[in-house]
MITORMAR-871333 format. One record per residue (C-alpha): residue in three letters; y, x, z. Coordinates in steps of 0.2 Angstrom, whole numbers, plus 5000, padded with zeros to 4 digits. Example, Ala and Ser with C-alpha at 12.3 -4.5 7.8 and 13.67 -1.06 7.14 Angstrom:
REM MITORMAR-871333
Ala497850625039Ser499550685036
REM end
This chain:
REM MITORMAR-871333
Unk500050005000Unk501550115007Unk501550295006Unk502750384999Unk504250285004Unk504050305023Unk504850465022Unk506350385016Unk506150255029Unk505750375044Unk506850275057Unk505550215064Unk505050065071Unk504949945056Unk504149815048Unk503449835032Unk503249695021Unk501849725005Unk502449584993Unk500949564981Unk499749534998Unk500949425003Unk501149324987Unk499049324986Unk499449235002Unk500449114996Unk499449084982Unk498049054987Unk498548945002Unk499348834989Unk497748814977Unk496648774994Unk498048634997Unk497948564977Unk495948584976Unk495948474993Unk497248344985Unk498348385001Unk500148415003Unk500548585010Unk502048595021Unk501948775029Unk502748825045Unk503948955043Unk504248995062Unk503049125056Unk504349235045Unk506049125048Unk506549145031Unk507449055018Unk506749195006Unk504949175008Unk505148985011Unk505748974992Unk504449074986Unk503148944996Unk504048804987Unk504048884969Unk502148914973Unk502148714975Unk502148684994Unk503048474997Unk504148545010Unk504248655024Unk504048655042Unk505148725055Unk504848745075Unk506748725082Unk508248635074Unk509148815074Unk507948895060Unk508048685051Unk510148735051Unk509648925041Unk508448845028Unk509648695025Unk511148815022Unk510148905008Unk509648755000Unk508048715007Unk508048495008Unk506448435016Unk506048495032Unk505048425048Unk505548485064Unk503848475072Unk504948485090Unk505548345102Unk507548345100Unk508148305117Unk509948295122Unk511748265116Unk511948455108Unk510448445099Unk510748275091Unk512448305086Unk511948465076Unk510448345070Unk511448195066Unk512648335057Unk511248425048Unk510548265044Unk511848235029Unk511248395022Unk509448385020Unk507848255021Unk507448295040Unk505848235048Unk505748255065Unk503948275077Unk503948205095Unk502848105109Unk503747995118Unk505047845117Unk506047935126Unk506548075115Unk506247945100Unk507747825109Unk508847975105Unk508248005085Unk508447815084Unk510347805089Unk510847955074Unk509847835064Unk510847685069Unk512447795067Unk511947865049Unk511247665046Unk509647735040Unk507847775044Unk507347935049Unk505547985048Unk504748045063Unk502848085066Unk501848065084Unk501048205093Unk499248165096Unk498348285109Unk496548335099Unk496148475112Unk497748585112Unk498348505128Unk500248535122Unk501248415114Unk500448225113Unk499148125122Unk497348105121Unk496947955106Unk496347825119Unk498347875130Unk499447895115Unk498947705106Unk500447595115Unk501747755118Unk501647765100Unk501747605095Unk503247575109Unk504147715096Unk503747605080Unk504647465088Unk506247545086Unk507147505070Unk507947635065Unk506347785063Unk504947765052Unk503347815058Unk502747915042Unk501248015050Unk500348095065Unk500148275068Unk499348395079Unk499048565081Unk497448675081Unk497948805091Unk496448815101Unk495348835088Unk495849035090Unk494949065106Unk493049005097Unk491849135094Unk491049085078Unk491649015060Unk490548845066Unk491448805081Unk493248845073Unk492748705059Unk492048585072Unk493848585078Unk494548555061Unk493748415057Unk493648345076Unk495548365075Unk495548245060Unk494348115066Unk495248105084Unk496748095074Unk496047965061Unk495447855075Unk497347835082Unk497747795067Unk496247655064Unk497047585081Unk498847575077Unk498347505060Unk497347355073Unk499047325080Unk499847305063Unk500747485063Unk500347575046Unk500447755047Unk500047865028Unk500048025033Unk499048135044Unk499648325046Unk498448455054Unk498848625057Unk498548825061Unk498248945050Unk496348975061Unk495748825049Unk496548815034Unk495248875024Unk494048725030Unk495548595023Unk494448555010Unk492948505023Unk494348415033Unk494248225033Unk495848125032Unk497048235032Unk498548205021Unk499548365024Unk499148535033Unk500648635040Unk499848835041Unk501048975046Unk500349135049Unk499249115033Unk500749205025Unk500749355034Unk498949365043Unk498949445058Unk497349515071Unk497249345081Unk496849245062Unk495849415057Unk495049375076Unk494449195068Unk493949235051Unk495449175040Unk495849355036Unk495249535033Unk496349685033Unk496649705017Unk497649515019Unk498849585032Unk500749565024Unk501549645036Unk501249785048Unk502249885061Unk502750025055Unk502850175070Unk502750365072Unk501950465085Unk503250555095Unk502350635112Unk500550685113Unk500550705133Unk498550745134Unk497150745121Unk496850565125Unk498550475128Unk499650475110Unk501550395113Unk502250315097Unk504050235096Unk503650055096Unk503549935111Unk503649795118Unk505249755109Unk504549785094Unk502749715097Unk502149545104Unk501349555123Unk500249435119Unk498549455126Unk496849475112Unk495249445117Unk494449635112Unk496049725120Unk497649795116Unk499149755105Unk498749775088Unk497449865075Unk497950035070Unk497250045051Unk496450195047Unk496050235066Unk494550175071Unk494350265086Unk496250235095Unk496850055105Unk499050035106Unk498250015126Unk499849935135Unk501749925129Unk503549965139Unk505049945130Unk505250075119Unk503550155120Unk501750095114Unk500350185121Unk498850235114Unk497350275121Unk496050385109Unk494250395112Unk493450555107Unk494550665093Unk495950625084Unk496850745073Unk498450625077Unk500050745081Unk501850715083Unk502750665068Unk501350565062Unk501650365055Unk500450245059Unk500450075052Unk499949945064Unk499449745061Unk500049655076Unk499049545087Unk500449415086Unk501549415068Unk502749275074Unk503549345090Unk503749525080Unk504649455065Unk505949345079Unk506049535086Unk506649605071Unk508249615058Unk507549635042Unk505649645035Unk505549805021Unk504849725004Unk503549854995Unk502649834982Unk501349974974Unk502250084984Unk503850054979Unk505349974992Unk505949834982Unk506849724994Unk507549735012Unk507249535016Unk508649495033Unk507549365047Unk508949265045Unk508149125058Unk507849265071Unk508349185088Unk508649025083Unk507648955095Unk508848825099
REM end
């Protein structure tokens, strides 16, 4: 992938972006989506930008997804029209910048209670239109929603209100991650759907018609053909890859976008390397074989624990690694590194191409 180029770019830490694995990605995710007769509306929390969201749409994605109304305010401004916020708006900021943004753009918005619905509702009755919403329904995240059998009157206590349309029900498969085997990560997929399908069954009992049902996670996309019911799926890391979807079989290697660039800068004893990347450039989170990310090419060293500024790596038996070295590492966590960063380096064959700005970083508001 990157080679000679890193000399040029030696201020290390950085991210590097290589742009054909990343277009392969997006690619292919969208041929899964068409071959299953789904809409793809993928989750750009992942890479928070207006950039790559495009290139999803020019690769025939319906729309896009966005976690927090800030990074719905950075794809709007750059011309991106259809967007669910999969996030409960709650309080009078956040729908005044909604109601605002809301001239701008085709917004759907996610959420689980009447409550925050009560809120949408009243923009809607200020704009005098509908606004689209769809209901969280817990499939065995245990986040946002309620178990099928709880969610049934909440839900349709939100379809009551005359300014939202219910257009679908979503969940997330985020738990999907922590299964062992390629079985039990597919049971999930398609017991999301079901669980889903029956709420959906339910409401339509009580008169309440609801067309779509979005799944999510990029841990099982690939199954979205095997998946019953589902009308949508929203994947975000699929674009990047990282070692928690590696972890669950949706990727090798060789399907990682983006990798932490870092160089070894103290060598301390034979089996303790220091390189110039922490925990402000890497995710903390915690994977299930140990440490914080896969060092290509280094079989035999772990990035053991992070501070700040430093990573540390622990080598087992020998390793010619010596300061002034660069190692490129796949995080175990893409989403939380890209928020940490300013710009993502575009390669390709080798080659920098384009420096692409994170112009949704820290909009998590």
């Amino acid at each position: 992938m990157i080679n000679e180029q890193f000399e040029l770019l030696s201020d290390t830490p950085f991210l590097a972006l290589d742009l054909e694995v990343l277009e392969r990605n997006l690619q292919n995710m969208a041929a899964l989506a068409k071959a299953a007769g789904v809409k793809l509306r993928p989750h750009t929390k992942t890479h928070k930008s207006p950039y790559i969201a495009k290139k999803q749409l020019e690769y025939g994605a319906a729309g896009i997804t966005v976690a927090k109304l800030g990074e719905a305010e950075v794809m709007a401004e750059h011309g991106i029209d259809d967007i669910l916020i999969a996030f409960p708006l709650v309080g009078r900021n956040k729908l005044k910048r909604f109601s605002d943004l809301l001239g701008r753009a085709k917004l759907t918005v996610g959420l689980d209670d009447i409550a925050v619905a009560k809120g949408i509702n009243d923009v809607g009755e200020a704009h005098k239109r509908r606004i689209p919403i769809y209901a969280d329904v817990d499939t065995g995240l245990h986040r946002m929603g309620r178990e099928v059998s709880e969610s049934i009157g909440p839900i349709l206590e939100i379809a009551k209100l005359p300014y939202l349309e219910l257009r679908g029900l979503m969940s997330h498969t985020g738990h999907a991650y922590a299964k062992p085997t390629e079985e039990e990560i597919k049971a999930i997929a398609i017991e999301d759907a079901e669980l889903m399908n029956e709420a959906r069954l339910q409401l339509a009992k009580q008169g309440v018609e609801v067309p779509e049902i979005s799944v999510g996670a990029s841990a099982t996309a690939r199954f979205i053909r095997d998946i019953p019911h589902a009308t949508e799926m929203r994947p975000g890391m699929y674009a990047f890859n990282d070692r928690f979807v590696m972890a669950a079989g949706g990727a090798e290697v060789e399907d990682c976008a983006v990798t932490v660039v870092a160089t070894v800068v103290a060598r301390p004893t034979p089996n303790r390397i220091i390189i110039d990347a922490g925990s402000k450039t890497f995710a903390a989170d915690a994977f299930k074989h140990g440490g914080h990310g896969h060092v290509i090419g280094h079989p035999n060293v772990t990035l053991r624990s992070l501070s700040e500024e430093h990573g540390t790596i622990e080598v087992t038996g020998d390793s010619d690694l010596r300061i002034g070295d660069v190692l490129r590492i796949i995080p175990n966590h893409i989403c939380p590194s890209i928020n940490l960063a300013d710009e993502l380096f575009g390669f390709r064959n080798g080659e920098l191409e384009t420096v692409i700005p994170v112009l949704g970083r820290g909009k998590n508001r």
